[in-house]
C-alpha positions as CSV (number, residue, x, y, z in Angstrom):
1,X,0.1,26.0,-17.7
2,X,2.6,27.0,-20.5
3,X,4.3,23.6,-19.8
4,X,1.5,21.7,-20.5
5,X,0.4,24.0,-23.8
6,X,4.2,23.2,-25.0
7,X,3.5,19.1,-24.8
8,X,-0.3,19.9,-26.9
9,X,-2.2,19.5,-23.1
10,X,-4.7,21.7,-23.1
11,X,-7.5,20.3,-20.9
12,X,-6.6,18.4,-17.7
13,X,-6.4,18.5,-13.7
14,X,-2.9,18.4,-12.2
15,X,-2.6,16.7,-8.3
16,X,0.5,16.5,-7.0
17,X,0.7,14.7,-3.5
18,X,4.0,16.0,-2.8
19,X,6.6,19.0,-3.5
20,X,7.0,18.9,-7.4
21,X,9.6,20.9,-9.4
22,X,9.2,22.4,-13.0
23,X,11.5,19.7,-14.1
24,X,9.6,16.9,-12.4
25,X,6.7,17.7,-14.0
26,X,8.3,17.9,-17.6
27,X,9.9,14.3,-16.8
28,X,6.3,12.5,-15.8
29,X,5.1,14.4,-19.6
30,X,8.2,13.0,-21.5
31,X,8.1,9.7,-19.4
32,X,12.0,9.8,-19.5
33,X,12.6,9.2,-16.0
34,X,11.5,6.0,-13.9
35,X,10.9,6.1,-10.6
36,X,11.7,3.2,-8.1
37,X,11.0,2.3,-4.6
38,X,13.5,3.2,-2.5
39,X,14.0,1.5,1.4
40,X,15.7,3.8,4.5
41,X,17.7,1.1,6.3
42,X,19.4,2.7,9.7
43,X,22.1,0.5,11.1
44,X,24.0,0.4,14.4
45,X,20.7,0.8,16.2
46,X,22.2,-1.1,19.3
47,X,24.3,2.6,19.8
48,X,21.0,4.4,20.4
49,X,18.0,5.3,23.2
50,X,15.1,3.5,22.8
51,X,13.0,6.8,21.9
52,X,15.4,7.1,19.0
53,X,15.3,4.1,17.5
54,X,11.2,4.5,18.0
55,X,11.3,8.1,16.5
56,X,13.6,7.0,13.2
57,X,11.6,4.0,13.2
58,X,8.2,5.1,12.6
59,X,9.7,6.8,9.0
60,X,8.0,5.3,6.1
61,X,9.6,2.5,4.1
62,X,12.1,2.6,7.1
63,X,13.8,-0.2,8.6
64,X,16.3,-0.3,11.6
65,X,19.0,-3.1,12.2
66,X,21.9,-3.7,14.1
67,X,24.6,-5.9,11.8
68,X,27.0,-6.5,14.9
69,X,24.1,-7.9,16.6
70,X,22.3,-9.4,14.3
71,X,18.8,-7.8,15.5
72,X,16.3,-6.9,13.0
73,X,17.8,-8.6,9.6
74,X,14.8,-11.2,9.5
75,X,12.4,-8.2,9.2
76,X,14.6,-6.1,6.6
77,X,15.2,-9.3,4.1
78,X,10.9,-10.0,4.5
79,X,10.5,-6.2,4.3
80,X,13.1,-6.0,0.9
81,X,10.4,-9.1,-0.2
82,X,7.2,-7.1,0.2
83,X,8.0,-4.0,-0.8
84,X,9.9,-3.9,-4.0
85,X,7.8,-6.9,-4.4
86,X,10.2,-10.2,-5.4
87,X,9.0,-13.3,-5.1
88,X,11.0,-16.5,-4.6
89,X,10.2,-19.7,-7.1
90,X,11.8,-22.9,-6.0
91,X,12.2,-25.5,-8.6
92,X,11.8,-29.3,-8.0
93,X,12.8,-32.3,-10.2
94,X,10.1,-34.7,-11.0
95,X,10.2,-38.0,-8.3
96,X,13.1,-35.4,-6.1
97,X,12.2,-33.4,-2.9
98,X,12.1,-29.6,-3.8
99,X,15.5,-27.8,-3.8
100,X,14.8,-24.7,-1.0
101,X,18.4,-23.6,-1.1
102,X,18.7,-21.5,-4.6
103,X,15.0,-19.8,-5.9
104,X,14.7,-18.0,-8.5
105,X,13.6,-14.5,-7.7
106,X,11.2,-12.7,-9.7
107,X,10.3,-9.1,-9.8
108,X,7.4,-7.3,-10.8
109,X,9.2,-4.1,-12.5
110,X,11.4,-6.1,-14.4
111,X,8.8,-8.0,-15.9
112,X,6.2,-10.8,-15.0
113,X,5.8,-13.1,-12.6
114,X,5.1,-16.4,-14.3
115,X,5.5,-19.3,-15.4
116,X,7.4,-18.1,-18.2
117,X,9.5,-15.4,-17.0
118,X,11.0,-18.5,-14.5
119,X,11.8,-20.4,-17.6
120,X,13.6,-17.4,-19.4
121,X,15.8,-17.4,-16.5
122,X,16.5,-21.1,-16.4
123,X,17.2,-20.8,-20.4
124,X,15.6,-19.2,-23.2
125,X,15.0,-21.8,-25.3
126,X,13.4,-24.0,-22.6
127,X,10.0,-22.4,-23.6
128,X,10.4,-24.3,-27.0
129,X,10.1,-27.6,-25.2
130,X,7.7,-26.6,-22.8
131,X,4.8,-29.0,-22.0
132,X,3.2,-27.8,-19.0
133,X,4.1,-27.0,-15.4
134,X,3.1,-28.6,-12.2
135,X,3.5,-25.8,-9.3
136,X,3.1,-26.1,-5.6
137,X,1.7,-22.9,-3.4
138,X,-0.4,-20.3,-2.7
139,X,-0.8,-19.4,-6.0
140,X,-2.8,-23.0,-6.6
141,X,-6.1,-23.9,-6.0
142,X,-4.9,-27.2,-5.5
143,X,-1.8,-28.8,-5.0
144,X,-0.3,-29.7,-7.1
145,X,-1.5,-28.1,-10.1
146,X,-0.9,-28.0,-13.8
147,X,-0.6,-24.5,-15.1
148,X,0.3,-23.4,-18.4
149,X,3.4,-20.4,-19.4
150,X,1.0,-17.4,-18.0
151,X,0.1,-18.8,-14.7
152,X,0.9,-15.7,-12.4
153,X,3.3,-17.3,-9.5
154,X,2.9,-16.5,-5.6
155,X,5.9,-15.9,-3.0
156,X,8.0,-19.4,-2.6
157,X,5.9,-21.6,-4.9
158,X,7.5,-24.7,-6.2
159,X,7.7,-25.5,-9.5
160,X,8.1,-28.5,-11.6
161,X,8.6,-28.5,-15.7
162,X,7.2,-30.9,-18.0
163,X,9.1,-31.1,-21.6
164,X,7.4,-32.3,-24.6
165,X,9.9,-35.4,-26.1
């Protein structure tokens, strides 16, 4: 409890759900340290016994693949989706078929998921111009719909800008 009298804490309730260190407690205080998810991915499965493969693959945030035979990398690219939670914007050109070949990934620890953070990685200055937005998907009540720069986007929405001029 000396820690905690050092950083001015003098009333509170400490849980940890896991092994924690002196120094892992003193980073969470200072906030200095930020702490990701992390995925296990276990390759060359195809050189194991099936109880193996079961036994490594019921780990948490665990994944098993073979590269040499291809088996499993559909289920680690959706899994790398879900869990460190990216979502895939496609854009589309107004009076053009959507362009599925090149989305624009956004991530929720880097930022926001919006209608803005797709147009800061377009360009910056695009948000000057910015009219509206028609977008396409789950995250719609309707398709399409017209959304403004703080509509929160959904996995492989499509996306269509509106400039004023």
């Amino acid at each position: 409890m000396s820690i905690l009298h050092q950083y001015k804490i003098h009333n509170c309730n400490l849980l940890f759900n896991e092994d924690a260190t002196v120094d892992d407690l003193i980073d969470i205080i200072e906030g200095n340290r930020k702490y990701i998810k992390c995925i296990y991915v276990y390759n060359k499965i195809d050189m194991l016994p099936l109880d193996e493969i079961n036994a490594i693959a019921s780990g948490e945030n665990t994944v098993v693949i073979s590269s040499s035979k291809s088996w499993n990398l559909d289920v680690l690219k959706e899994y790398i989706f879900q869990k460190l939670e990216i979502i895939r914007v496609y854009t589309k050109v107004r009076k053009e078929k959507p362009d599925f070949t090149n989305p624009i990934t956004l991530t929720r620890q880097r930022g926001s998921q919006t209608v803005e953070a797709v147009l800061n990685q377009i360009h910056k200055d695009m948000i000057k111009d910015f009219k509206f937005a028609l977008v396409w998907g789950r995250s719609t009540k309707h398709n399409p719909q017209r959304v403004d720069l703080h509509h929160k986007l959904a996995d492989e929405d499509v996306i269509q800008i509106a400039k004023n001029g």
